[in-house]
N, C-alpha and C positions, 0 to 999 in steps of 0.2 A: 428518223423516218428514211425512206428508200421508195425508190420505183421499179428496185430489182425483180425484175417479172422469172423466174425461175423455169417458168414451163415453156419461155418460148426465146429465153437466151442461150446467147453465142457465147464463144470462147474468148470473145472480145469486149465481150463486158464484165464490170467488176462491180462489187457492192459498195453502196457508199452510205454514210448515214450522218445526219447534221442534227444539232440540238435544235432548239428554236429558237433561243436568244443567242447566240453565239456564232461567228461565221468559220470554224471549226466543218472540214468533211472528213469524216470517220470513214474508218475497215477496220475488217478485222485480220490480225496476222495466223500464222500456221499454228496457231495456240489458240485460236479463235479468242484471243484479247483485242479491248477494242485500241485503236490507233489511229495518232491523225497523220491523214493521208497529205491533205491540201489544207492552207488556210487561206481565206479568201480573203482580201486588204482591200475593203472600199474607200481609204484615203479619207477624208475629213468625214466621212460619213461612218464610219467604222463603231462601234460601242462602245465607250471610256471603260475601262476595268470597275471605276465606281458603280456603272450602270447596269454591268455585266454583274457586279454583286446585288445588286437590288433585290427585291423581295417583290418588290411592285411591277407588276407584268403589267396592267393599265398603264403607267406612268412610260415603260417601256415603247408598250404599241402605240401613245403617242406620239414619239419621237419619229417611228417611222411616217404616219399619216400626217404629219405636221412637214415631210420631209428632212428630218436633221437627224435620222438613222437609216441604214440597208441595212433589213436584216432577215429573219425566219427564211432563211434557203429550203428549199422542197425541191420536189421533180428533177432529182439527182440523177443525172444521168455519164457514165464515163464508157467509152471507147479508146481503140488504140489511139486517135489520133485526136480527139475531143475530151471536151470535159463541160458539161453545161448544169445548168440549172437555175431554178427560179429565185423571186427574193419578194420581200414588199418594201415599197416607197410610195408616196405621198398616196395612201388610199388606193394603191394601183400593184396587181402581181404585173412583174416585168419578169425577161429571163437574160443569161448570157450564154455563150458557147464561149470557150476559151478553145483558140487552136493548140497543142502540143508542139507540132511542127514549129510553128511560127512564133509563137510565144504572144498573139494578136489575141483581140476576144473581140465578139460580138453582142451588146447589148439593144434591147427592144427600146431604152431611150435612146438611142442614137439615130434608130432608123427611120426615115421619112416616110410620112405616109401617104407619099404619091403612090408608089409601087409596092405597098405592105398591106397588110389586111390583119390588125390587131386582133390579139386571142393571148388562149391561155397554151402554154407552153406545155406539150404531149413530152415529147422525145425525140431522139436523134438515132442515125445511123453516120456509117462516116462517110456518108453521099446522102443525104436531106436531113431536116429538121422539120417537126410537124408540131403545128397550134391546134389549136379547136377554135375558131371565129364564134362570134353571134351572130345569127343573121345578120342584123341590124348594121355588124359592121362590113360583112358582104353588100347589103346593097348600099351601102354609102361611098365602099370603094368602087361599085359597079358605078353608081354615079357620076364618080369623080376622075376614074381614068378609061380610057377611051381603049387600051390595053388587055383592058380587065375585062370590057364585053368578049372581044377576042376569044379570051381566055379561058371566059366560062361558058362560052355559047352550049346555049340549049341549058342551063342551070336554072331552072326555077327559082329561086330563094322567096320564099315568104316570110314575114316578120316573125310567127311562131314554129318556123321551123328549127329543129335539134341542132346543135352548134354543127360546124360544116369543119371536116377535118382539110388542112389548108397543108401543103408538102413544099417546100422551100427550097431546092439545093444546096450543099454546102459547097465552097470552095476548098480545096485543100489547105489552103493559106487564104485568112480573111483577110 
């Protein structure tokens, strides 16, 4: 899988493509064969090779919803200076950015949600990062930080409105 958008990328972005059970991100070389680029090490959460051979995708997707796997990466996104994308764990899509530069990463469990607004993870540029919110989780941040009216003044949000595309900035170095 890929979010390589073709008609409206830059020069600064590259293709990437991940399995589903596996934390393996692919390209392809000047022979158009595929090749791993990146492999992604979530440390005790990682897939045992036993499980990576399994047959049993149920058996699989429970490990991550139960929390004791990260795994099925999507929403691949790489630039010169980033490298992001999504994963699931416990019942929940989360994303990270890894910086290049800095060799830091940033993940969606890490971040507090005084001054966050939960969503599903869009893409990147290497000056923001974009979600899609639910409403639902707009007006609970509207709620809850006194910031956020600020912020969004004159924003309508109704519970059935269309997710709300939300823009981040990144730091150079997270």
């Amino acid at each position: 899988m890929s979010t390589f958008d073709p008609v409206s990328s830059g020069s600064y972005e590259h293709v990437l493509f991940a399995g589903i059970f596996e934390n393996n991100l692919y390209t392809l070389d000047e022979q158009d064969r595929l090749q791993v680029k990146y492999k992604v090490d979530f440390g005790k959460y990682n897939l045992t090779e036993q499980e990576l051979q399994s047959d049993d995708n149920r058996k699989i997707a429970k490990l991550w919803q139960d929390g004791k796997r990260k795994t099925y990466l999507d929403r691949l996104h790489e630039t010169d200076l980033f490298l992001g994308f999504s994963y699931l764990f416990k019942d929940k899509e989360e994303f990270c950015i890894y910086s290049k530069t800095s060799g830091t990463s940033l993940s969606s469990e890490n971040i507090g949600n005084s001054d966050f607004i939960s969503g599903i993870f869009v893409g990147f540029t290497d000056d923001y990062f974009v979600i899609a919110a639910e409403p639902l989780n707009v007006i609970d941040y509207l709620k809850r930080n006194e910031k956020g009216t600020e912020r969004f003044k004159g924003l309508d949000v109704k519970e059935g409105d269309n997710p709300i595309l939300v823009y981040y900035r990144l730091e150079k170095e997270l």
